[in-house]
C-alpha positions, 0 to 999 in steps of 0.5 A: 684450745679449750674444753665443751666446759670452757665452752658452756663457761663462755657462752651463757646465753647458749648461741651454740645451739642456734646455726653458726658458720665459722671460718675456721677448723673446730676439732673435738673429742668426746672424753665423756657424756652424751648430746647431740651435734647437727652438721650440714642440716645432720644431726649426729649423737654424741658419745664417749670416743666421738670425734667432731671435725667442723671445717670452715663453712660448715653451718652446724649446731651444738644441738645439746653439748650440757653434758659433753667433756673433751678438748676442741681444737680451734685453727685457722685454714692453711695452719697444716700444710696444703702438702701433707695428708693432715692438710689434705684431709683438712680440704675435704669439704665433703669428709665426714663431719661426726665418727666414732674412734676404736679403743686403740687408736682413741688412747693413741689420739687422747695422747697426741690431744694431750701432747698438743694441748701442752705445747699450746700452754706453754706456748701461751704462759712462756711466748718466747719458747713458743714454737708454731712449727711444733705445733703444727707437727702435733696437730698433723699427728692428732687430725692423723691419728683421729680420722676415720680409716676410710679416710687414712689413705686414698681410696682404691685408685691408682695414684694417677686417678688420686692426683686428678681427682684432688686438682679436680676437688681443689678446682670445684672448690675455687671455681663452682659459685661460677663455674657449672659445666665438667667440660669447663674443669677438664679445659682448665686443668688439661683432662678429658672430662671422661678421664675426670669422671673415672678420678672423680667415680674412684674416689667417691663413687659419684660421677664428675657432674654430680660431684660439682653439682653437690657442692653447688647443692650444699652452699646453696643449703648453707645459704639458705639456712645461715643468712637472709639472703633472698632467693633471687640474691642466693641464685646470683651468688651461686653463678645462675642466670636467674632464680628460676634456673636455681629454684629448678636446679634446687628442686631437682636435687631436693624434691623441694623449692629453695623457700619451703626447705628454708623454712625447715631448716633455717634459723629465720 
């Protein structure tokens, strides 16, 4: 745990504004100021009650933070676990990155912050009272207490579409840098891919194929922003054939050919 202070404090040289992916979760509140976040090539304002969940992979920016207060959060993945809602929500690639609490449940999420960030003290001036399991009991509470309420609860499906669509997400997430066709997923967890696409349509209103190909879209992004990997490397990552398959599927999706939107958007 630290502060945006500490943060400042620790990075001098302000590499916090130049794109960055980290491997780990970073969750932070805005108790005070105003600045600017870029998350997934978004950039979002930063006020009091603002809430700032970076998963692992994510390629963000803090655009402005020189006068941001508030905790962060800092924790490795499979900290929460899988099981629960807290670790579910932590899986969600595709969850919002930047929100906004209400009075009432900010007050309550400062409260689980502050319980959490004494229990981390102790655990670091006095080892031996350390205990991982309470805190990942209050980390559970705090990323409970501060997700946004369209993410409390699963969305308006039946139980049955939920758990094909979480074996679904689970499985693009594993497999999608080699794996493009529904009809592959729907073989290996044992569906029809119109039962897939009903899940997948419930819980975010895109269809199964588009749901995969945004994920293969966004990491294609992130590469293309993040590293100087050639196209033609970047298109092999990703499982295409060759760099013409990827720049056409890219354009598609885009309106631009992989090259031009790097030159927008990457750190090069």
């Amino acid at each position: 745990m630290l502060s945006f202070e500490q943060l400042r404090t620790m990075d001098r040289a302000r590499r916090r504004a130049l794109p960055q992916r980290p491997d780990f979760h970073v969750l932070a509140l805005v108790t005070s100021g105003a600045g600017r976040h870029t998350a997934d090539f978004v950039d979002h304002p930063l006020r009091e009650r603002t809430v700032v969940w970076i998963r692992p992979g994510v390629v963000h920016r803090w655009t402005d933070v020189d006068e941001v207060q508030g905790p962060l959060v800092l924790f490795e993945p499979g900290f929460l676990p899988v099981s629960g809602p807290a670790g579910q929500a932590a899986a969600d690639v595709f969850a919002p990155t930047n929100w906004q609490l209400d009075d009432r449940n900010w007050h309550l999420s400062m409260c689980a912050a502050d319980h959490l960030s004494h229990e981390h003290a102790t655990a670091v001036a006095h080892p031996e009272l350390a205990s991982p399991p309470v805190l990942v009991h209050l980390l559970s509470a705090l990323v409970l207490r501060v997700l946004p309420s369209a993410s409390a609860s699963p969305p308006a499906a039946d139980a049955e579409n939920h758990t094909v669509f979480r074996r679904y997400r689970a499985a693009v997430e594993e497999h999608f840098a080699h794996q493009h066709h529904v009809t592959d997923y729907a073989r290996q967890l044992g569906y029809d891919p119109r039962t897939l696409t009903r899940a997948v349509r419930a819980a975010t209103g895109l269809g199964a194929k588009h749901f995969l190909d945004q994920r293969i879209l966004l990491e294609a992004k992130r590469l293309l922003a993040h590293t100087d990997l050639p196209v033609a490397r970047i298109a092999g990552h990703l499982g295409f054939g060759d760099s013409a398959n990827f720049t056409t599927f890219f354009q598609r999706q885009t309106a631009l050919p992989p090259g031009r939107w790097r030159a927008g958007h990457g750190n090069h």
